[in-house]
C-alpha positions, 0 to 999 in steps of 0.5 A: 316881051323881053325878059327883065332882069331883077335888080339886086337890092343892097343897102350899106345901111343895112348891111353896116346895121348887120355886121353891128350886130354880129359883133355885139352878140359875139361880144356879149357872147364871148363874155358870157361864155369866160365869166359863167361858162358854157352850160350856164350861158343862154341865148337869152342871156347873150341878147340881152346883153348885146342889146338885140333880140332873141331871132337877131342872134340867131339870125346874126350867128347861130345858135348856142353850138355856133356860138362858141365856135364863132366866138373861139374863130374871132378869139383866135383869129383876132377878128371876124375875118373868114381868113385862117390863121395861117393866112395873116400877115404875122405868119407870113411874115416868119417865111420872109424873116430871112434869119432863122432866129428872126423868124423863132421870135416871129413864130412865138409872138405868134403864139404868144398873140393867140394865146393871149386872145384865146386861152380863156376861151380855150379854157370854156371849151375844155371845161364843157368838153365833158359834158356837152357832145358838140362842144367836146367834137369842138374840142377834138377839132381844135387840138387837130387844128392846132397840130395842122397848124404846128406844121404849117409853122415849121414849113415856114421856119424852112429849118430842120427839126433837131428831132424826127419832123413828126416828133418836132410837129408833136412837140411844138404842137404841144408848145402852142397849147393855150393851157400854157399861156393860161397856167403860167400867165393867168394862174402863175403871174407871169407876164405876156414878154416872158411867156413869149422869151419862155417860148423862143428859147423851146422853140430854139431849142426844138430846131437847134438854133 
């Protein structure tokens, strides 16, 4: 007798229905986590809110620990695409700016954009950092992917530092910290175009352009 394949089942409605879901626990998730912090979160609290059960979010993204850190991916990102940062468009858009104060701007609205979707997440992370063991491994994996992600900037500047490259990668690193934006927009009023002038004009200075 010949062997029979197995067909595989796939179901759009199933999948549309999936991927629904996802993004309702990390909305309700992602506003939780901002508005009572991390410790006072619960899986209960998050399905409640995104109208599911306990099981689908667990089912859709995690648990709590997961949670967060799927929840600080689509902050930084912008969406639930599995691409990094780096990857997108905007970033690749600074290596073809053909002008390096063309792609100092580009580079700041970059992190100007991160930072606006992230800072109150990053500000979760770091208040449960000293408390919660996974979330400060979070933490430490955050700061070293932002110091990843400094160099990969200035790779696509093609411009030499006005400093030692690994001063010049410590430097913007600290430029890019989502604290600054939090302090001197969510805490001293400044507005998103002024932060993002505020950080052209350091990462001008940073390469001397």
């Amino acid at each position: 007798m010949a062997d029979v394949k197995k067909r595989t089942y796939h179901s759009p409605l199933r999948t549309g229905q999936a991927e629904a879901s996802r993004a309702a626990v990390l909305r309700a998730a992602h506003e939780l986590f901002v508005d009572q912090g991390y410790g006072a979160t619960t899986i209960a609290q998050v399905a409640t809110l995104a109208g599911v059960s306990k099981p689908t979010v667990f089912a859709a993204v995690g648990n709590k620990a997961t949670l967060l850190k799927v929840v600080r991916d689509v902050a930084m990102a912008g969406d639930d695409d599995p691409r990094t940062v780096t990857e997108r468009a905007d970033v690749a858009a600074i290596a073809r700016a053909g002008d390096l104060g063309r792609a100092v701007e580009l580079t700041a609205a970059h992190i100007a954009a991160v930072n606006a979707r992230y800072h109150d997440v990053h500000e979760v992370i770091r208040g449960a950092s000293g408390t919660d063991p996974v979330v400060a491994e979070l933490w430490e994996t955050a700061e070293a992917e932002r110091h990843v992600g400094a160099g990969h900037l200035l790779a696509r500047l093609h411009a030499a530092p006005a400093l030692p490259p690994q001063h010049a990668q410590d430097r913007l690193w600290l430029l890019m910290a989502p604290d600054n934006y939090h302090r001197l927009v969510a805490q001293r009023g400044w507005t998103r175009s002024a932060y993002q002038r505020w950080l052209t004009a350091e990462i001008g200075a940073l390469l001397d352009a």
